[in-house]
KOLNU-77225 format. One record per atom (N, C-alpha, C): residue number from 1; residue in one letter; atom name; x negated, y negated, z. Coordinates in steps of 0.001 Angstrom, whole numbers, plus 524288, in hexadecimal, padded with zeros to 5 digits. Layout:
# KOLNU-77225
SITE    k  r   a      x      y      z
SITE  NUM  a  CA      X      Y      Z
...
//
This chain:
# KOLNU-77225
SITE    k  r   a      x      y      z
SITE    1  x   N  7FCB1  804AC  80000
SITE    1  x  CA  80000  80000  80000
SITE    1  x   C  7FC8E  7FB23  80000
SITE    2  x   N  7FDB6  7F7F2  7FCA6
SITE    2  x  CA  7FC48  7F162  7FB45
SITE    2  x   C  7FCFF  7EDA7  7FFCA
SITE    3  x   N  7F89E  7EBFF  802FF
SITE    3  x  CA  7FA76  7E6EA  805F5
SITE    3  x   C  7FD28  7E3DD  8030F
SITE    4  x   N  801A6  7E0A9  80590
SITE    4  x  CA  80641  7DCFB  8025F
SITE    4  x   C  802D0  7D9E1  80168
SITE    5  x   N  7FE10  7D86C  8049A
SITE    5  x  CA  7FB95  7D2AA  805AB
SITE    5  x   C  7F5B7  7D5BB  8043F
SITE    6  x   N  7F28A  7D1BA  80074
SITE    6  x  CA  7ED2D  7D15F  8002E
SITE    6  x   C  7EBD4  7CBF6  801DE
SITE    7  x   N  7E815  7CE19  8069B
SITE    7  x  CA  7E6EE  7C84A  809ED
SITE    7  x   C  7E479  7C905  80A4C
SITE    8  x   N  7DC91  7C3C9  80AF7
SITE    8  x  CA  7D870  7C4F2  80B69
SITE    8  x   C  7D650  7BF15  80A7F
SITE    9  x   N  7D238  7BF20  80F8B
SITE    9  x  CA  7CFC5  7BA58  80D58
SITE    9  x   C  7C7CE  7BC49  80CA3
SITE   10  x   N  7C86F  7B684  80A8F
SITE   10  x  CA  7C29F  7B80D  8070A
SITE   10  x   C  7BFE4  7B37D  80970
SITE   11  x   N  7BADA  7B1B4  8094F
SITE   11  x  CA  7B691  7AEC1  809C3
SITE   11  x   C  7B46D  7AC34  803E6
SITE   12  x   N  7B729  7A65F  8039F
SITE   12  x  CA  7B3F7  7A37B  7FE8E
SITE   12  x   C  7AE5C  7A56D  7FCF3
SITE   13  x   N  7AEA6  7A6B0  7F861
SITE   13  x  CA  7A89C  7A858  7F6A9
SITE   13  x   C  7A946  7A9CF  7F141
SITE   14  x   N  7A5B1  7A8B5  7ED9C
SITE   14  x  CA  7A688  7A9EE  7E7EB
SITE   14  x   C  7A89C  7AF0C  7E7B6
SITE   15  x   N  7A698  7B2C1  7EA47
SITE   15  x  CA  7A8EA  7B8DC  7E92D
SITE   15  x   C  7AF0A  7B988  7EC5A
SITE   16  x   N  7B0A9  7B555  7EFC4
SITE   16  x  CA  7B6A0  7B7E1  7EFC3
SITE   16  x   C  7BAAB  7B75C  7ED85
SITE   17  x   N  7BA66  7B561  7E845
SITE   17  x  CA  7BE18  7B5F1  7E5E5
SITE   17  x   C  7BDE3  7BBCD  7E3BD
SITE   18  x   N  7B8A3  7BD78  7E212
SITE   18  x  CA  7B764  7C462  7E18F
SITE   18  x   C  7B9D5  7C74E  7E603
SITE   19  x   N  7B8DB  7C75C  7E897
SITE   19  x  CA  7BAEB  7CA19  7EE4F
SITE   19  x   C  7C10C  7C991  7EF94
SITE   20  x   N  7C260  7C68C  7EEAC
SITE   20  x  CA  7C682  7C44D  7EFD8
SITE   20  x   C  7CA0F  7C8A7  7E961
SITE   21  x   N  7C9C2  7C81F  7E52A
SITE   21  x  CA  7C984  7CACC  7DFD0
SITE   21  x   C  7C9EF  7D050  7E06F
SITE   22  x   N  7C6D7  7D3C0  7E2C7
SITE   22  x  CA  7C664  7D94C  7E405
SITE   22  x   C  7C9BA  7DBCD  7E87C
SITE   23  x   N  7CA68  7D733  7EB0E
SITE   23  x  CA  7CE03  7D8A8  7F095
SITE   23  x   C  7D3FA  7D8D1  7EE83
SITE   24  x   N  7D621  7D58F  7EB3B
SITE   24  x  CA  7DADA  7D4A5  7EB44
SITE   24  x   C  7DB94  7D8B0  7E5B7
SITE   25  x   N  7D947  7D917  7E2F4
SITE   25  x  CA  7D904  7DC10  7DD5C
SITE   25  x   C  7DC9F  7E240  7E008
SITE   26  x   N  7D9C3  7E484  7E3D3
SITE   26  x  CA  7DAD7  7E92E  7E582
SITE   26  x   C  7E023  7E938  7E71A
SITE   27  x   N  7E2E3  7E533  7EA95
SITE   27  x  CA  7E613  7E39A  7EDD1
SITE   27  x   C  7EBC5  7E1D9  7E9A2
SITE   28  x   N  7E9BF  7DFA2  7E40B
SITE   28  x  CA  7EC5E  7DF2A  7DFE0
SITE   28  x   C  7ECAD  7E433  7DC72
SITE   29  x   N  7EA21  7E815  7DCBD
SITE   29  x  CA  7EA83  7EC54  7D929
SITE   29  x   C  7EEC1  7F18C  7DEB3
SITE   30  x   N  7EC85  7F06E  7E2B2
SITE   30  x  CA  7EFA5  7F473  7E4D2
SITE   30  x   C  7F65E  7F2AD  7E48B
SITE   31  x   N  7F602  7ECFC  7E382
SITE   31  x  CA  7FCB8  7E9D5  7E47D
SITE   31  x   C  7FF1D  7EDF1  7DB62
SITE   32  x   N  7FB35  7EEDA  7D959
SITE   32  x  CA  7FD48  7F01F  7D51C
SITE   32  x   C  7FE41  7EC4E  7D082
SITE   33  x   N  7FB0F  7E888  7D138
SITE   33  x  CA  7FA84  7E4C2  7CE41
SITE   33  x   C  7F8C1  7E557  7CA43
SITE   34  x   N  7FAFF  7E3B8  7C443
SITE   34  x  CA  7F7A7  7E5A4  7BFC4
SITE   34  x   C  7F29D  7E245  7C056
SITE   35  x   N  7EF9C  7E595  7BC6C
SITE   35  x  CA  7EA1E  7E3C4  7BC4A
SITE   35  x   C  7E879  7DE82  7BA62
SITE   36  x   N  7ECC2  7DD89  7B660
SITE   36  x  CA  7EB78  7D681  7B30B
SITE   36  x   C  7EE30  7D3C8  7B862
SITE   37  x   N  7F0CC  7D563  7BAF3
SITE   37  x  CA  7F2B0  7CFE3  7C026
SITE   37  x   C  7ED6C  7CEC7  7C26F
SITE   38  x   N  7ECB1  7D414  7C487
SITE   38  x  CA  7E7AA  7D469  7C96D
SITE   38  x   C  7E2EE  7CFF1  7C6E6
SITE   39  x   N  7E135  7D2CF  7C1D0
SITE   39  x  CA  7DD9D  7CF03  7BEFC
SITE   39  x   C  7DEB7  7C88B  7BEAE
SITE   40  x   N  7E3B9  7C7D6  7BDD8
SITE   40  x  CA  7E428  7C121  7BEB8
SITE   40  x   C  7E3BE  7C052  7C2D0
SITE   41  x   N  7E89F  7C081  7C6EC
SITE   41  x  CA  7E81E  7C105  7CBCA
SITE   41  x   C  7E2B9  7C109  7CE83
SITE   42  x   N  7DD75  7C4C0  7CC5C
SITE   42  x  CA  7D991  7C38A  7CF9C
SITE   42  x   C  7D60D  7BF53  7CD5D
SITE   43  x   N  7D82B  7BD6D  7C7F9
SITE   43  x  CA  7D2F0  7B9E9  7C6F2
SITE   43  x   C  7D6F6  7B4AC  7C873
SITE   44  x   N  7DCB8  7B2CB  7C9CD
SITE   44  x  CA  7DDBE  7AE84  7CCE3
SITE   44  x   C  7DCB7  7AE0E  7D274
SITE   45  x   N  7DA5E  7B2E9  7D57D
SITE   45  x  CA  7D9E9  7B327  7D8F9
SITE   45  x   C  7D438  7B167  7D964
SITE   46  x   N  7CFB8  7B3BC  7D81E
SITE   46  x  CA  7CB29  7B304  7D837
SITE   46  x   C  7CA0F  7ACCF  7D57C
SITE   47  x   N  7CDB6  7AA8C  7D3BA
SITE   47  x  CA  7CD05  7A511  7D1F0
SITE   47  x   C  7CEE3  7A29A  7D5BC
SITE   48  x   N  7D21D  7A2FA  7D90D
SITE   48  x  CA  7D521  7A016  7DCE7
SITE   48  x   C  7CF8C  7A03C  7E168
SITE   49  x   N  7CFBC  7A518  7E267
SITE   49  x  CA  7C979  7A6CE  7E713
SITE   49  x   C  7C5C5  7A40F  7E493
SITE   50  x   N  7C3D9  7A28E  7E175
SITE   50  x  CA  7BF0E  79F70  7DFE3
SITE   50  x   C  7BEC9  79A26  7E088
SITE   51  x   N  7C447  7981F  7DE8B
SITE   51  x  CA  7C76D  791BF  7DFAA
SITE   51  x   C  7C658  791F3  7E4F7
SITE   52  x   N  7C8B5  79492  7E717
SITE   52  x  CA  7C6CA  79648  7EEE8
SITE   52  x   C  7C266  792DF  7EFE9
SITE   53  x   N  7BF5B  795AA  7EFE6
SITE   53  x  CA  7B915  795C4  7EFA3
SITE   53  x   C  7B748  7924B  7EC96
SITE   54  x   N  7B854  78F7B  7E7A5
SITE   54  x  CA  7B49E  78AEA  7E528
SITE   54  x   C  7B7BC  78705  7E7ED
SITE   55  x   N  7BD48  78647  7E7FF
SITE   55  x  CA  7BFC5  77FFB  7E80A
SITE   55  x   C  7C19A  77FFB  7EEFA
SITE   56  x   N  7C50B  78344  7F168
SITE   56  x  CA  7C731  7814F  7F5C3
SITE   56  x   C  7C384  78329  7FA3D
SITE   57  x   N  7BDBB  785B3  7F8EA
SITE   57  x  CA  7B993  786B8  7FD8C
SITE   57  x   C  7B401  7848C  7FB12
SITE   58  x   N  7B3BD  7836F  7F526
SITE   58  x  CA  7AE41  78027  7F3BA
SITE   58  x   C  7AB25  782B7  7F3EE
SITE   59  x   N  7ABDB  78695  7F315
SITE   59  x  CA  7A85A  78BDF  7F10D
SITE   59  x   C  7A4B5  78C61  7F6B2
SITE   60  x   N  7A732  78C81  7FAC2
SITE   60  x  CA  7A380  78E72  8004C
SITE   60  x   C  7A5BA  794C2  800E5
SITE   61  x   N  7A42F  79584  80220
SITE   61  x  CA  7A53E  79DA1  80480
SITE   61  x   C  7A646  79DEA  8091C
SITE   62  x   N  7A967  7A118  80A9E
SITE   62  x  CA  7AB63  7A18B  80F1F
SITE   62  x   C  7B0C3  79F1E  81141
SITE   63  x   N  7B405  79C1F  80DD1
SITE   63  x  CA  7B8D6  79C4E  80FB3
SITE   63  x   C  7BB53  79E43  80F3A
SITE   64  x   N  7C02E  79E6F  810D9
SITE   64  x  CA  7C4C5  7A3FE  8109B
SITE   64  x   C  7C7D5  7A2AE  80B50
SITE   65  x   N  7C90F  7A765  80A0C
SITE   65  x  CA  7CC93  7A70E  8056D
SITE   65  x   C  7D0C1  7AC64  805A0
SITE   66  x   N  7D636  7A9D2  806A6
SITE   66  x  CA  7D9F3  7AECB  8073E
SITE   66  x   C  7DC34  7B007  8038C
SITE   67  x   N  7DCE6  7B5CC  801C6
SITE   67  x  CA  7DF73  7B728  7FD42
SITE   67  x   C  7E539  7B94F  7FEFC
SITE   68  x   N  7E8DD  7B923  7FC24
SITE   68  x  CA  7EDA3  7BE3E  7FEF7
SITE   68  x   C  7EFC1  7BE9E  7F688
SITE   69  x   N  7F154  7C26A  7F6ED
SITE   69  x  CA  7F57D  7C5B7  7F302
SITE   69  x   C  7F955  7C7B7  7F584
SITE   70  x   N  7FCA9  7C8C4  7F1F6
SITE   70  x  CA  801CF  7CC14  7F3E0
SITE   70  x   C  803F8  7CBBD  7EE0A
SITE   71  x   N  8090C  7CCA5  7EC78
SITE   71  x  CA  80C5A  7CE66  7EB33
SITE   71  x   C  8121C  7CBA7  7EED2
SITE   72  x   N  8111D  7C729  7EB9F
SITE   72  x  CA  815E5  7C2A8  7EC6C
SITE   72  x   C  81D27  7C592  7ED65
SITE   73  x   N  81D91  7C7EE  7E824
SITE   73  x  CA  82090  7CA58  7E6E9
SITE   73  x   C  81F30  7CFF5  7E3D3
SITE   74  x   N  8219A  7D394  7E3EB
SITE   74  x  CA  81F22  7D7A9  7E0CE
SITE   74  x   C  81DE5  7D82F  7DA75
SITE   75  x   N  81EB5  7D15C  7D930
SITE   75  x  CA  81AE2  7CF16  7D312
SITE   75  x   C  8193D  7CA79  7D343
SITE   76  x   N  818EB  7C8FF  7D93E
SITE   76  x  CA  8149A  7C489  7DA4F
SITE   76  x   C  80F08  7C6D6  7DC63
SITE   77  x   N  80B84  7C4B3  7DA8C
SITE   77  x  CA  804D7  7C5E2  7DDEC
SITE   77  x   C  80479  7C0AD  7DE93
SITE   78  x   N  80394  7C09A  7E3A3
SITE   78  x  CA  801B4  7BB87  7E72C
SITE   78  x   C  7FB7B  7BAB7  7E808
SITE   79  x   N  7F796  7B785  7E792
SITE   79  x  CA  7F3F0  7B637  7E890
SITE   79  x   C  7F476  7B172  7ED26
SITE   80  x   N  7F18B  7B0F5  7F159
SITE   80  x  CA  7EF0E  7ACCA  7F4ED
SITE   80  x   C  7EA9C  7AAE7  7F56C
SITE   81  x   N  7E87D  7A80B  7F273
SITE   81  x  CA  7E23F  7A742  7F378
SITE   81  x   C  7E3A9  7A281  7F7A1
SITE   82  x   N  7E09D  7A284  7FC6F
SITE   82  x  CA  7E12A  79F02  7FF3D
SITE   82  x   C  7DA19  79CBB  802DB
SITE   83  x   N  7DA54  796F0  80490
SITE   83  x  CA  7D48A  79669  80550
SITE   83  x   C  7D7E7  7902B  80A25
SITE   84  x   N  7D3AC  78EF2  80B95
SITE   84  x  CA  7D249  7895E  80EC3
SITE   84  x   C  7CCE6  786FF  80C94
SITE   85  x   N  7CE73  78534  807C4
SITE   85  x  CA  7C901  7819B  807C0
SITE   85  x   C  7CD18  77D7E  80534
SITE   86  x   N  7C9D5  77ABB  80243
SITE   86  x  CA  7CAAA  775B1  80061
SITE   86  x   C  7D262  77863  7FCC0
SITE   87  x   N  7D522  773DD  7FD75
SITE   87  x  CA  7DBC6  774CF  7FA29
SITE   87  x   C  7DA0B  770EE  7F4E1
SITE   88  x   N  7DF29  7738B  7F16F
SITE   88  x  CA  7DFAB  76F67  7ED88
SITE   88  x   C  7E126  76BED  7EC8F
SITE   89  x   N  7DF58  76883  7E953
SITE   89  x  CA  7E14A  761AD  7EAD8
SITE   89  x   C  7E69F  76245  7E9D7
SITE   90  x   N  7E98C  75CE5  7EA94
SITE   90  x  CA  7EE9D  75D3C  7E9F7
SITE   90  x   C  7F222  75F6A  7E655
SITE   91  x   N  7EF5F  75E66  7E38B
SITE   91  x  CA  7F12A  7608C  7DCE0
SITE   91  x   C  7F0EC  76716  7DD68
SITE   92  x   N  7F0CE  76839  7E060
SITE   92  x  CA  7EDDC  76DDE  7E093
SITE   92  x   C  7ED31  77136  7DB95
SITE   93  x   N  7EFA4  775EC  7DB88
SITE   93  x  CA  7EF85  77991  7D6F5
SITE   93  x   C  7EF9D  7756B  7D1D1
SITE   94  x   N  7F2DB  773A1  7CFC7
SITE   94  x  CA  7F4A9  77272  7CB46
SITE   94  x   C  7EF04  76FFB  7C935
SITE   95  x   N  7ECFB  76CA8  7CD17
SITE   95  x  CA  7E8CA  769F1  7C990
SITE   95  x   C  7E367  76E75  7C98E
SITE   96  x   N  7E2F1  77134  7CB97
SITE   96  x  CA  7E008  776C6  7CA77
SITE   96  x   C  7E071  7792E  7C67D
SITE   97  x   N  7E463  77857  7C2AB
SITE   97  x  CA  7E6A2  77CED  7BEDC
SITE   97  x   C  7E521  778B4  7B9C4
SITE   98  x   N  7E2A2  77B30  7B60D
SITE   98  x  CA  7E02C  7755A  7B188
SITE   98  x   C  7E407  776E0  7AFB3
SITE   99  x   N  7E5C2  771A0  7ABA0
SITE   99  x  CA  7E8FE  77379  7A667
SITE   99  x   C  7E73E  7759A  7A3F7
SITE  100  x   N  7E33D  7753B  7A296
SITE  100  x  CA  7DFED  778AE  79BDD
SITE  100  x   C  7DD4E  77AFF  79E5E
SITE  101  x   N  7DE11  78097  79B34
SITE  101  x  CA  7D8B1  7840E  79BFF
SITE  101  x   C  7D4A9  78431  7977E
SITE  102  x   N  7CF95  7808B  7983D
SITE  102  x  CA  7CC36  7813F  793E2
SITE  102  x   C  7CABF  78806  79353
SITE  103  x   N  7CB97  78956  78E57
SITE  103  x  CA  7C9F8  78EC5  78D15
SITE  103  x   C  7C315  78F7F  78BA1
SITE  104  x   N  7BFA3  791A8  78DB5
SITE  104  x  CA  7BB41  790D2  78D9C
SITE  104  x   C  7BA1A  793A2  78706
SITE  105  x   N  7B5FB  7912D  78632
SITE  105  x  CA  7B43F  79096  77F26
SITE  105  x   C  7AEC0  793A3  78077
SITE  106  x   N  7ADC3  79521  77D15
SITE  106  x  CA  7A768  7977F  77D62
SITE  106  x   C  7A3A3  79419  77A2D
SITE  107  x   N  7A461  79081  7785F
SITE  107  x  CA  7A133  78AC6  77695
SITE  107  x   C  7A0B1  787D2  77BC9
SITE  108  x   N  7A470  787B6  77F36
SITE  108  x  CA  7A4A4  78112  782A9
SITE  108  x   C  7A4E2  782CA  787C6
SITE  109  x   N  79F21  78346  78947
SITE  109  x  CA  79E78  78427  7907F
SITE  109  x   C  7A2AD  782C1  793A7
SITE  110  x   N  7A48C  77E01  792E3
SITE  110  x  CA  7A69C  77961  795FC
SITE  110  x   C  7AC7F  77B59  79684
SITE  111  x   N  7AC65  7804B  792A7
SITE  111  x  CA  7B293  781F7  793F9
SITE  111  x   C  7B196  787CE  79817
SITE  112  x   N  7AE04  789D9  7986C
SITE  112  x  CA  7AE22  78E22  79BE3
SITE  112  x   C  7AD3F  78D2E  7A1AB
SITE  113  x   N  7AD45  7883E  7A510
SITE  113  x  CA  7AFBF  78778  7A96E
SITE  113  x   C  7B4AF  78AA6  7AAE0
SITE  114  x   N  7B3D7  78D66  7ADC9
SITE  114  x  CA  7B7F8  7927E  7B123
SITE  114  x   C  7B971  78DA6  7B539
SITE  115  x   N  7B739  78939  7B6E8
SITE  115  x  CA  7B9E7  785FE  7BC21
SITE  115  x   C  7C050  784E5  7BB26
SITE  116  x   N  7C274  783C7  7BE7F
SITE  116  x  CA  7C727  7813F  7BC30
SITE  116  x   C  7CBAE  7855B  7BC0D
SITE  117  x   N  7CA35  789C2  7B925
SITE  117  x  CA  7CDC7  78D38  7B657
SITE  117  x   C  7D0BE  78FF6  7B84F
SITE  118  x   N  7CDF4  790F2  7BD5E
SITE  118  x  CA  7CFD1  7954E  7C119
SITE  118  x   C  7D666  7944B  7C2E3
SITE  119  x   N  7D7AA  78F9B  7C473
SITE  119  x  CA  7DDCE  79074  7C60D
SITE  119  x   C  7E211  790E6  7C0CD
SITE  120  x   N  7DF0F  78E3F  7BBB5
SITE  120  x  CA  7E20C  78F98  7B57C
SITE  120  x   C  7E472  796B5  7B706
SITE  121  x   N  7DE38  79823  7B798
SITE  121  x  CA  7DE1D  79DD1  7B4ED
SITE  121  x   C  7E386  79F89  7B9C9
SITE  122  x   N  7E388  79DE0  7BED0
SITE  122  x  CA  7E691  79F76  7C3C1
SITE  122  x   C  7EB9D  79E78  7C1AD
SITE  123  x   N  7ED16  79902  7C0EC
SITE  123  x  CA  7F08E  798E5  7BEFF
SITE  123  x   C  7F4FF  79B64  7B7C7
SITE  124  x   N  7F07D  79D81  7B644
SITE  124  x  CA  7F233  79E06  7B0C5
SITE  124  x   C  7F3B5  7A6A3  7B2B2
SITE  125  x   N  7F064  7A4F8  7B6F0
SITE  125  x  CA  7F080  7AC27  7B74D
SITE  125  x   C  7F53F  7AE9B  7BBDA
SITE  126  x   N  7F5C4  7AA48  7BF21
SITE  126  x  CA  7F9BA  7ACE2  7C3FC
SITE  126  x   C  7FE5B  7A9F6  7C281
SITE  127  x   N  80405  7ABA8  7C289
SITE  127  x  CA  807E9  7A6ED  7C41A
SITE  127  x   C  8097E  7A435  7C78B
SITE  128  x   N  807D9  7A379  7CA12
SITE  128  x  CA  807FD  79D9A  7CE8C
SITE  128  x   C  8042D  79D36  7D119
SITE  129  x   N  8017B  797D0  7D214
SITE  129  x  CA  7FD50  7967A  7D65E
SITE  129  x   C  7FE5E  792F2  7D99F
SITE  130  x   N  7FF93  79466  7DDD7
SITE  130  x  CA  8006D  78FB2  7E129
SITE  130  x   C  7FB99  78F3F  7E65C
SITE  131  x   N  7FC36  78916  7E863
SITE  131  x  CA  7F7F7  7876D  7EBA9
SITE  131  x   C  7F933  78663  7EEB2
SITE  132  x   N  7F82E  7881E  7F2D6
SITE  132  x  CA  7F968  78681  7F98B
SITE  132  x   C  7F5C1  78267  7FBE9
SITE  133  x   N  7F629  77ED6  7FEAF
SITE  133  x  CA  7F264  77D62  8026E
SITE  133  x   C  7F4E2  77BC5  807FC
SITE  134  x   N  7F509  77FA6  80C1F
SITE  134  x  CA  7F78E  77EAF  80F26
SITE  134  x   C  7F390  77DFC  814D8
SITE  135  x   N  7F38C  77C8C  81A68
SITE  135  x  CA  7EE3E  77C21  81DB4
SITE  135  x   C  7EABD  77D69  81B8B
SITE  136  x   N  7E906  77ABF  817B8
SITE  136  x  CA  7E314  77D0B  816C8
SITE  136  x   C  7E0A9  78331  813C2
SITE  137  x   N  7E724  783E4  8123F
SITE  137  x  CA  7E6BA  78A0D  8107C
SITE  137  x   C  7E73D  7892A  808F1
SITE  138  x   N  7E28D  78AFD  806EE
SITE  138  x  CA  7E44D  7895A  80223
SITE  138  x   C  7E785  78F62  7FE17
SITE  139  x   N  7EA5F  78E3F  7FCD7
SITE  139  x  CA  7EE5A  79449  7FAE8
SITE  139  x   C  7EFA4  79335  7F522
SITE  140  x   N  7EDA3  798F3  7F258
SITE  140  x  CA  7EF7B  79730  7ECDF
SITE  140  x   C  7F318  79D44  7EE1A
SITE  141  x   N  7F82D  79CCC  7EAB6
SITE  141  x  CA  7FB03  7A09B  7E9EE
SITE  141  x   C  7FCD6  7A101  7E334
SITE  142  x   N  7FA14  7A646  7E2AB
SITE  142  x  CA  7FA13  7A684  7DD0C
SITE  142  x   C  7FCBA  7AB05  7DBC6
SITE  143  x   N  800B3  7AC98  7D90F
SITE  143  x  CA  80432  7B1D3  7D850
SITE  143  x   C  805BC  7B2DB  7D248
SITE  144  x   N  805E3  7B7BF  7D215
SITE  144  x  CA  804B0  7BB42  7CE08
SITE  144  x   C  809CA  7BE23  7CBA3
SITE  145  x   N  80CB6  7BD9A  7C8A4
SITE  145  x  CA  810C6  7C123  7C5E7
SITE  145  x   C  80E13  7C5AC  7C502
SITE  146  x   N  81069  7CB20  7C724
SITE  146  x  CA  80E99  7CFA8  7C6E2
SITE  146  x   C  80E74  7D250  7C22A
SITE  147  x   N  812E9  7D0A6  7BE64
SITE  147  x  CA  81584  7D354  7B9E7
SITE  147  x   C  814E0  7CF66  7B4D8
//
């Protein structure tokens, strides 16, 4: 039997978004999840854990970072990436998300910058992202149509 709840926290550091990736992968395959969810699902996750760690802790190691999953409804997958470092400005999400995605060219360096992209790709890959900032708790809730 499947814990209802995958809960776990991690320590900021370039490798926990990896760690963080392998833990929940298992926890998503025993729930019976097809394999193309799991695969999006873990690369918005490991983009969210990295945002962690570069923007709301400034790339220091060692702060906490809580994850939870579940299974919203039995064709919702719930993600929680949650942290206490720095929140988003007022504008929050929306001004995170570019309008254009430059498509990188194999002539023009200046387009293969990966910065930036990460909440596009979050948003273009999960259906809904929402942002919490409540005492100091920063919460993204990102969920997944099963079917």
């Amino acid at each position: 039997m499947v814990n209802a709840i995958f809960s776990n926290t991690y320590l900021s550091s370039l490798e926990a978004s990896r760690t963080v990736s392998n833990d929940i992968r298992e926890y998503w395959g025993a729930l019976n999840i097809s394999e193309d969810i799991i695969n999006e699902a873990e690369l918005c996750l490991v983009e969210m854990v990295n945002n962690t760690y570069e923007h709301a802790y400034l790339n220091q190691e060692g702060s906490l970072i809580e994850v939870k999953s579940y299974l919203q409804t039995e064709n919702i997958l719930l993600i929680e990436i949650s942290d206490y470092g720095y929140a988003l400005n007022t504008n929050g999400l929306a001004q995170q998300i570019p309008d254009d995605f430059i498509t990188p060219e194999k002539d023009k360096p200046e387009t293969w910058l990966t910065s930036g992209r990460g909440f596009l790709i979050v948003e273009q890959l999960m259906d809904s992202i929402i942002y919490e900032n409540k005492d100091g708790k920063n919460t993204f809730y990102l969920s997944k149509r099963l079917s």
